[in-house]
C-alpha positions in Angstrom: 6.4 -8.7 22.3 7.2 -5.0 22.8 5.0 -3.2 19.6 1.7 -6.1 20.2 -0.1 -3.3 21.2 0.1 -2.0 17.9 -2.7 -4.8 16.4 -5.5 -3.2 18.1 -5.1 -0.5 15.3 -4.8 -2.9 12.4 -7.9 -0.7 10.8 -6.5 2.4 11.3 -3.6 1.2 9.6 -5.5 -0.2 6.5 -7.2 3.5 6.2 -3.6 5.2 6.6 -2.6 2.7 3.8 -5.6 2.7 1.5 -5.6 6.5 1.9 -2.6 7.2 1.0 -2.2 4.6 -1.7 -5.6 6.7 -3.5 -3.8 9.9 -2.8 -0.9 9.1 -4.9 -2.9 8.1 -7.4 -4.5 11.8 -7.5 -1.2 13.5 -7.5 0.4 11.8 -10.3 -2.3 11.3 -12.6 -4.6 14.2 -12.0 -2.6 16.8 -14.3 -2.5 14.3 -17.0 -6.2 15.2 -17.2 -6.0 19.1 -16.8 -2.9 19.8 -18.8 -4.9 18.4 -21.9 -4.7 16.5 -25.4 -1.1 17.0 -25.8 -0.6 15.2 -22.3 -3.4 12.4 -22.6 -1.8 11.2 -26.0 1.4 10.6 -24.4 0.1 9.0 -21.2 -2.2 6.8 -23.9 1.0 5.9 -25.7 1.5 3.2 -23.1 -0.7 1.2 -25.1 1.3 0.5 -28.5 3.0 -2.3 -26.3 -0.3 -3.9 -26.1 -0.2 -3.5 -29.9 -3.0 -0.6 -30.0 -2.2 1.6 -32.0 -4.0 4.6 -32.6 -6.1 6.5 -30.7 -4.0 7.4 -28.0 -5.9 10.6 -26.8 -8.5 8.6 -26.5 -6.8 5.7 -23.9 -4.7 8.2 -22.0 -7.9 10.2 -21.2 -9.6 6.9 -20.5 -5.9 6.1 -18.6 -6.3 9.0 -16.4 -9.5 9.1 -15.7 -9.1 5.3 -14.2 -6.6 6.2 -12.2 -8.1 9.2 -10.5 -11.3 7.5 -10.2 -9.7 4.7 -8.7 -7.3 6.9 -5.9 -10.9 8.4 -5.0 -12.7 5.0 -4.2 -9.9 3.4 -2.8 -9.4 7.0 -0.4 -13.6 6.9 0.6 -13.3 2.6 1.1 -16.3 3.3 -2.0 -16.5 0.3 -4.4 -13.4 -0.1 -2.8 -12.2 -3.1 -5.3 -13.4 -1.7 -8.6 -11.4 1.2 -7.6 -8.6 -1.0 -6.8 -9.2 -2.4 -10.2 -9.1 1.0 -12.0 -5.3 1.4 -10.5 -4.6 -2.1 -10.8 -5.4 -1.7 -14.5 -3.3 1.8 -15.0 -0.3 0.4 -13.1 -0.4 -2.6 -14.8 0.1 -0.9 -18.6 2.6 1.4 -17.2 4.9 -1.8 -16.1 4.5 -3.4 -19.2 5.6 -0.7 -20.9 8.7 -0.2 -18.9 9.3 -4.2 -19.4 9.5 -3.3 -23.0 11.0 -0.2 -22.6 14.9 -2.1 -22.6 15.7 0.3 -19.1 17.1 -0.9 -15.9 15.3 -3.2 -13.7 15.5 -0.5 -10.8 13.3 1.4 -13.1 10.9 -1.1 -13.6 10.6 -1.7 -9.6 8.0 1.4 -8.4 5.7 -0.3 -10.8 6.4 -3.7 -9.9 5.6 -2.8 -6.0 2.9 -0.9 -6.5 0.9 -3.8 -8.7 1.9 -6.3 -5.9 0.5 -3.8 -3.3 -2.6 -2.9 -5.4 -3.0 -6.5 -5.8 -3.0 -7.3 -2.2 -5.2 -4.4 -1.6 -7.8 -6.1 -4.1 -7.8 -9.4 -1.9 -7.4 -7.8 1.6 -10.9 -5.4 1.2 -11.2 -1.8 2.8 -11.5 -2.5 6.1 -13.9 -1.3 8.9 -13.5 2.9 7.8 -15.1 3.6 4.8 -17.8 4.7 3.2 -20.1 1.7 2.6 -19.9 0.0 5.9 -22.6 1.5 7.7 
């Protein structure tokens, strides 16, 4: 084959994934924590379609925390599958909430890839590049 070449860097390409997977997880979930209260309850709102309902400051801070922790393990390769776990957990909430949420099924996809993605990440390990591996 033409691109065979291309497995020799099989690690490099589970870093470029694993990296960037962790780094979207920062970006979109890292101002939930700094803008606040107002912006925790909301993200914690997710959670009345898991029939909790109250305390939703509390479970969007606990939310967003998760899911920052989780982009940062899953960028250093540290405790690599509990931080694939922390994601898994966030992304997982936010689809069921768009499953309930009556929308179009194009909405509901993002979510939908990204828990199939996280999910494979969780079985597939970090790789040779991170942290832990000595």
């Amino acid at each position: 084959m033409a691109l065979q070449f291309l497995g020799k860097y099989r690690e490099t390409g589970l870093l470029l994934i694993r990296a960037s997977i962790g780094l979207i997880f920062i970006i979109v979930i890292a101002p939930v924590l700094w803008n606040g209260q107002g912006s925790w309850e909301h993200f914690g709102s997710a959670m009345k379609h898991l029939d909790f309902h109250s305390h939703y400051k509390f479970w969007g801070f606990a939310g967003a925390l998760l899911g920052c922790a989780g982009g940062v393990l899953m960028i250093l390769g540290l405790f690599f599958r509990i931080g694939v776990l922390f994601a898994l957990a966030v992304t997982l909430v936010h689809l069921i909430a768009l499953w309930n949420s009556r929308g179009d099924f194009y909405t509901r996809l993002p979510a939908l890839e990204m828990s199939i993605l996280l999910l494979s990440l969780l079985f597939i390990g970090p790789g040779k590049y991170s942290v832990d591996k000595g």
